[in-house]
N, C-alpha and C positions, 0 to 999 in steps of 0.2 A: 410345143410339147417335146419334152423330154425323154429318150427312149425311158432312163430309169424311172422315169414318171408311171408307167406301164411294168417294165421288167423286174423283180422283187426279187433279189438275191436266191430264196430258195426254192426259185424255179430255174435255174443253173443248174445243167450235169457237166462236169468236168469231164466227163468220160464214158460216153454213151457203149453202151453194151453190144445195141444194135445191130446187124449187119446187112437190115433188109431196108428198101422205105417206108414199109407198112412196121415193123419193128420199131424203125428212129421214131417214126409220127407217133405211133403206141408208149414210146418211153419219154418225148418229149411231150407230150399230151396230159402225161399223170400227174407232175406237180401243180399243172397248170387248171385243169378241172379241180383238181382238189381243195388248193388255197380258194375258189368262184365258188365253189360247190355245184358245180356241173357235169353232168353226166360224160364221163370220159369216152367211153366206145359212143355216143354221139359226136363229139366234139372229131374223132378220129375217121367216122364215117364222112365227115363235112369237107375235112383235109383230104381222103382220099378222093371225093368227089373232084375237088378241084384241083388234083393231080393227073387223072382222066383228061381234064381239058388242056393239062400240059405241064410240064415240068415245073416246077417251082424254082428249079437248080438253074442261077444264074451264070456259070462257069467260076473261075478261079478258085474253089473249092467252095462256095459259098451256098448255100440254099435255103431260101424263105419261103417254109409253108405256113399258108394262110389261107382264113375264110372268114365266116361271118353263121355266130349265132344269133338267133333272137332273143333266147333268156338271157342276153348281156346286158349289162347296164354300161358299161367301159370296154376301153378294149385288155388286153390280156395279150402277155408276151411269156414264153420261155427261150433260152438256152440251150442249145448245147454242143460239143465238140466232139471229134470223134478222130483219132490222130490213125488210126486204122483209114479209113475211110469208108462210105457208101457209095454205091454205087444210086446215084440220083435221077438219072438218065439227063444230066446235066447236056448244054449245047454245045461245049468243047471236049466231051465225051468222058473229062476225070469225074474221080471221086469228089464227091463233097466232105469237108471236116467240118464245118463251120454252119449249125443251124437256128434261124432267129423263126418260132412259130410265134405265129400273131394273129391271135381270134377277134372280131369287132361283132360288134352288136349289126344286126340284118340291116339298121337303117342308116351305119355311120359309113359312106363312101367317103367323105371329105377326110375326116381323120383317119382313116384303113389307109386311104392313099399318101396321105401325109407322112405317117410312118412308114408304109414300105420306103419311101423315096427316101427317107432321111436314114432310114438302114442300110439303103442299098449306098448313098454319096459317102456314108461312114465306111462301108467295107469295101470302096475303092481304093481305101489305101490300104497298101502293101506290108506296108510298119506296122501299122492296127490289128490287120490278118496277124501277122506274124505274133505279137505281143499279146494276142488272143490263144495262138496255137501256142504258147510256151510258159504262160502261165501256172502257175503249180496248183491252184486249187480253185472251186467255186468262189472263193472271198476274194481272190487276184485279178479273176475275171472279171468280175462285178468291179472291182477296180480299175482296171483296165475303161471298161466303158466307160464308169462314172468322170476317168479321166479326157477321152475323146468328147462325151457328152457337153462337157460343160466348153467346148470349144466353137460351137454352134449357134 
């Protein structure tokens, strides 16, 4: 499985407005329930649950929140960056710029974990980060992956 397989162009923010975690999850949250037709302040409530149990923010600016609804059929990805930064309560104590939300259906553990691993071996590289933070718009971005993606 392919990230793009999941991630749809216009659930990409080039430029999140954000400056809290409950803000980012709120603004990355809304194209992503919208295109499902899922209740957004659900979907946000889920994220912050499993924020409580601990960060999501992997360090090098990077951070993956995720959960798991039941009204999913598939899983569900958005985007987004934020060249400000967040404070994520990350494990090397920066900012996060760089966030990939990933919702799964309650009963998909095999494919939730599939994708987080294969977002997380993607944004190991440093070139990738970088070519992520300096893209010009949502359609560059999308590019960008689509470009990393098919190297897998």
């Amino acid at each position: 499985m392919k990230i793009l397989d999941t991630l749809k162009e216009d659930a990409i923010i080039s430029e999140l407005t954000a400056t809290d975690k409950k803000g980012v999850l709120e603004e990355l949250a809304s194209p992503v329930a919208k295109a499902a037709g899922i209740n957004q302040e659900e979907m946000v409530r889920v994220l912050l649950e499993r924020e409580r149990l601990g960060s999501t923010a992997i360090g090098d600016g990077i951070a993956i929140p995720h959960g798991k609804l039941k009204p999913l059929a598939s899983l569900l990805m958005g985007f987004g960056r934020s060249h400000k930064g967040v404070d994520f309560e990350a494990i090397d104590g920066r900012p996060a710029h760089l966030f990939f939300l990933l919702m799964a259906p309650e009963n998909s553990s095999g494919a939730h974990l599939q994708m987080l691993a294969r977002i997380s071996r993607l944004l190991k590289d440093e070139a990738f980060r970088g070519r992520l933070m300096t893209a010009a718009d949502r359609r560059e971005i999308y590019m960008v992956i689509e470009n990393e993606d098919h190297e897998f």
